[in-house]
C-alpha positions as CSV (number, residue, x, y, z in Angstrom):
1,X,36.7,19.2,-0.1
2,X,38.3,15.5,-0.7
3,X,39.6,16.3,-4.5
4,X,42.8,17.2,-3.7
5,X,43.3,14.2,-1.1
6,X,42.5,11.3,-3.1
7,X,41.6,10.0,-6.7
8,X,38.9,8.0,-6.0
9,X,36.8,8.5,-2.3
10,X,34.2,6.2,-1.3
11,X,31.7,7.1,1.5
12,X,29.7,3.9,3.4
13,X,26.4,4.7,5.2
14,X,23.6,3.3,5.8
15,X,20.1,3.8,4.4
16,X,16.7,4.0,6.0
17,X,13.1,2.6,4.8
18,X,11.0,5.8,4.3
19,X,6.9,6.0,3.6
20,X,6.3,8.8,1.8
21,X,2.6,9.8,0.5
22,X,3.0,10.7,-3.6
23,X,-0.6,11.2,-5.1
24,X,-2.6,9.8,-2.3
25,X,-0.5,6.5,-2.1
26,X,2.0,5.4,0.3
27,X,5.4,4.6,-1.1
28,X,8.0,2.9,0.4
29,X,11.9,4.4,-0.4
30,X,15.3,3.5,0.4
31,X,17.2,6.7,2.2
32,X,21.1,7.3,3.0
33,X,20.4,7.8,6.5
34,X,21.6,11.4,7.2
35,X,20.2,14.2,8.8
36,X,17.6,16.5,6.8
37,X,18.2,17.3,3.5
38,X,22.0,15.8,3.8
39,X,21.0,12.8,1.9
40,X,19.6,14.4,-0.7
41,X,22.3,16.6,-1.0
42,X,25.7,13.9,-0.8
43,X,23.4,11.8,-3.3
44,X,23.0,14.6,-5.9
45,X,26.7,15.4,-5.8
46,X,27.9,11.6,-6.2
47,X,29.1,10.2,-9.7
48,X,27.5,7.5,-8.5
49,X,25.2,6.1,-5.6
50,X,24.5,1.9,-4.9
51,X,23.0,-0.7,-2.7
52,X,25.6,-3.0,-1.0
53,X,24.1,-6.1,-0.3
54,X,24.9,-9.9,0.3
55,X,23.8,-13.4,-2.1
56,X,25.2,-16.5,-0.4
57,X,29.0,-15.9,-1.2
58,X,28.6,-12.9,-3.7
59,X,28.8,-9.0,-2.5
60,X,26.6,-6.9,-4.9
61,X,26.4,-3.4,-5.5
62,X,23.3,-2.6,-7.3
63,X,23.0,0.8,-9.3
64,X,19.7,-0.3,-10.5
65,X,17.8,3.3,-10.1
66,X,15.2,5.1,-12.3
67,X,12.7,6.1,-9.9
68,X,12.0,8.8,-7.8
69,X,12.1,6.0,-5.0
70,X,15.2,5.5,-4.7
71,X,18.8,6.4,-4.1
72,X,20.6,4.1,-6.8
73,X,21.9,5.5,-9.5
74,X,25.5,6.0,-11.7
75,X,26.7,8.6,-14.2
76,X,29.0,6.4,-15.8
77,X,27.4,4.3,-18.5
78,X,29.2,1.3,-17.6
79,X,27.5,0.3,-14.2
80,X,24.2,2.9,-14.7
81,X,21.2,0.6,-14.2
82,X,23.3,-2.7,-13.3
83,X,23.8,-5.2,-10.4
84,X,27.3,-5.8,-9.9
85,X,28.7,-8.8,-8.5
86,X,32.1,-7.2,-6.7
87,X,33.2,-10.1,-4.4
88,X,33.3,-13.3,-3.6
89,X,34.1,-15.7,-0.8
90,X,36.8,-18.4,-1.5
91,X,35.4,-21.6,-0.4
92,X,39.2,-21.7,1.0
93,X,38.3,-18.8,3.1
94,X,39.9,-15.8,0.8
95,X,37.7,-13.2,-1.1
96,X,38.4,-12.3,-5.2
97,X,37.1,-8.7,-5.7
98,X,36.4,-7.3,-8.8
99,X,37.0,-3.8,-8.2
100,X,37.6,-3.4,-12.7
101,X,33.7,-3.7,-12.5
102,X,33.6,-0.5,-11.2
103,X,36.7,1.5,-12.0
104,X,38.0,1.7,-15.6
């Protein structure tokens, strides 16, 4: 519904620990916290899916996937199965992104 209205669309949420039981074991998974089977539906249609997190100054997004426990993963050869650094704080207070990481 957004491919007429922009090039590129980028949807934030926020994920959710889950325990699941897979052969008698508990497994711990990372979840886009939606409601039902949403998440597993917005994931499956995404080019790509990644983790946003923080290390000291550096904002990573990791597309490191390749389980069935979790929600990381890319299409695009580029950043499939990578940690990306994407920002960085200035120690004069700015931020250099690196948005080229991403988008070729």
């Amino acid at each position: 519904m957004f491919r007429d209205l922009c090039d590129e669309f980028i949807l934030v949420g926020h994920v959710k620990d889950t325990v699941t039981e897979k052969d008698g074991v508990e497994v711990s998974a990372k979840e886009l916290d939606l409601v039902g089977k949403l998440s597993k539906i917005v994931c499956g249609l995404a080019d790509a899916v990644g983790y946003v997190y923080r290390k000291g100054n550096e904002t990573h997004i990791s597309f490191k996937g390749g389980t069935s426990d979790t929600i990381m993963e890319a299409r695009a050869r580029h950043i499939a199965g990578k940690d990306i650094v994407i920002a960085e704080g200035n120690k004069d207070g700015t931020l250099t992104t690196y948005w080229d990481r991403i988008f070729k």
